[in-house]
C-alpha positions as CSV (number, residue, x, y, z in Angstrom):
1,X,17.2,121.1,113.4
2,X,14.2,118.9,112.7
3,X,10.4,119.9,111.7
4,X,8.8,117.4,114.3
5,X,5.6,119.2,113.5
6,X,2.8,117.6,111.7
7,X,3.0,120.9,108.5
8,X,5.3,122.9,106.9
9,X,6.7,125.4,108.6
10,X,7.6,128.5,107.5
11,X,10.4,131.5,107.8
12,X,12.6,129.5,110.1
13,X,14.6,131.4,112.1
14,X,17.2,129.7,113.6
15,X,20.0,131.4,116.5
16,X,22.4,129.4,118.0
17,X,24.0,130.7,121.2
18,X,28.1,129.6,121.8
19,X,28.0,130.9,125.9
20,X,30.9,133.0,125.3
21,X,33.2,130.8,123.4
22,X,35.0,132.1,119.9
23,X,34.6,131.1,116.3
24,X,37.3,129.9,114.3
25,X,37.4,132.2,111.0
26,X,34.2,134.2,110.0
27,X,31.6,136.4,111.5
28,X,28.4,136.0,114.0
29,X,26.1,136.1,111.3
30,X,26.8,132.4,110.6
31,X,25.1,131.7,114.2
32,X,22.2,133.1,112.6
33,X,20.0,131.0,109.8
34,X,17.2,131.8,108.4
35,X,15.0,128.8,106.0
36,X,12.4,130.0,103.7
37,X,10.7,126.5,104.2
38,X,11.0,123.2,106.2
39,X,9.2,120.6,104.8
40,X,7.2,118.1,107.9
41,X,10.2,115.2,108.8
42,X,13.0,117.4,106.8
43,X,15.9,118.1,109.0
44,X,18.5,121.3,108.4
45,X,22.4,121.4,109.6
46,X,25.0,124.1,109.7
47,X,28.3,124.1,111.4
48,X,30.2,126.5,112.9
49,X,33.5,125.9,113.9
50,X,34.8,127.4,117.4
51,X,37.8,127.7,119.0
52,X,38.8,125.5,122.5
53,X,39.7,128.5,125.1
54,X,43.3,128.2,126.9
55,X,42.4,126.8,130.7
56,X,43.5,126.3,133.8
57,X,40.9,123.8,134.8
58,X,37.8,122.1,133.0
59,X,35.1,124.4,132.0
60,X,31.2,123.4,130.9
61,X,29.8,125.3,128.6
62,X,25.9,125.0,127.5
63,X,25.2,125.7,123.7
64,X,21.3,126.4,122.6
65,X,19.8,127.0,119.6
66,X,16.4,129.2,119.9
67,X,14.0,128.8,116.4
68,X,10.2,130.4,115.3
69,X,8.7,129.4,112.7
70,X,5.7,129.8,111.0
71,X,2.7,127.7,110.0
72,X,0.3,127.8,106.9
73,X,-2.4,130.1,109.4
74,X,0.3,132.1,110.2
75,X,0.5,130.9,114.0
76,X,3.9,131.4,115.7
77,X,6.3,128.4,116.8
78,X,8.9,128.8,119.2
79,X,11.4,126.3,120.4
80,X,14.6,125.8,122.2
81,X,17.5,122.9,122.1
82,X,20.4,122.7,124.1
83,X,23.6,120.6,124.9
84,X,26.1,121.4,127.6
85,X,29.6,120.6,126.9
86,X,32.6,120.1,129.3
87,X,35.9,121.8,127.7
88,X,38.7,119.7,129.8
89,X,42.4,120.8,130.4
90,X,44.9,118.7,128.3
91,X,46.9,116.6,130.9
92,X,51.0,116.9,130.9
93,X,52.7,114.5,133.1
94,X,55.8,115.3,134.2
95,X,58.6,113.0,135.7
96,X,60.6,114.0,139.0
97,X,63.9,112.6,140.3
98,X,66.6,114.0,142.4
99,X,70.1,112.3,143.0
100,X,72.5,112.6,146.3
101,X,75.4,111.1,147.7
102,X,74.9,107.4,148.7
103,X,75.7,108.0,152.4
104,X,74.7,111.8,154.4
105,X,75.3,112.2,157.8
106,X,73.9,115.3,160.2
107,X,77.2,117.0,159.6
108,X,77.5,117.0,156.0
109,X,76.1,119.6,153.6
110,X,74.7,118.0,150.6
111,X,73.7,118.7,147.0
112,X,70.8,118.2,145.9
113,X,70.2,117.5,141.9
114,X,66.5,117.7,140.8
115,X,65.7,116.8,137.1
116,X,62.3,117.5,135.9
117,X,61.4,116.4,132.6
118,X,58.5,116.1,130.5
């Protein structure tokens, strides 16, 4: 986050929002930051790591971040970021082939060999 503001602002609450997905390791509370002070032009990071979920198809999910803050009078400053982000399905290919006599006719009964492979 980024003080785009033209003072200092103060008691910065920052809440980031994962739509449902899981962290890896630790509690909620990291989603939750709080800055005593950010000075005009200063910028702030935390991560948070989270886990990719187990799917059967490609999945977007929208992350936002909600902060207040407060100026030197003591007004109130709200603002929201957000980034959507598409969670896709790892792709495994798999090979098919089947082998059979060379020559069939209507009255034969054949066996059929499929190999499916990876």
């Amino acid at each position: 986050m980024k003080n785009n503001g033209h003072a200092v602002a103060r008691n910065v609450d920052v809440r980031f929002n994962i739509d449902g997905l899981k962290l890896r390791g630790g509690t909620t509370d990291q989603l939750h930051q709080i800055y005593m002070e950010l000075k005009k032009g200063e910028s702030k990071t935390f991560e948070v790591v989270l886990l990719v979920p187990d799917l059967l198809d490609q999945k977007s999910y929208d992350l936002t971040v909600d902060t207040k803050s407060f100026d030197v009078k003591n007004l109130e400053y709200k603002s929201t970021g957000n980034a959507s982000i598409i969670v896709a399905i790892k792709q495994d290919y798999f090979t098919v082939s089947k082998g059979i006599k060379n020559r069939i006719y209507l009255k034969d009964t054949v066996m059929v060999r499929l190999t499916i492979g990876k």
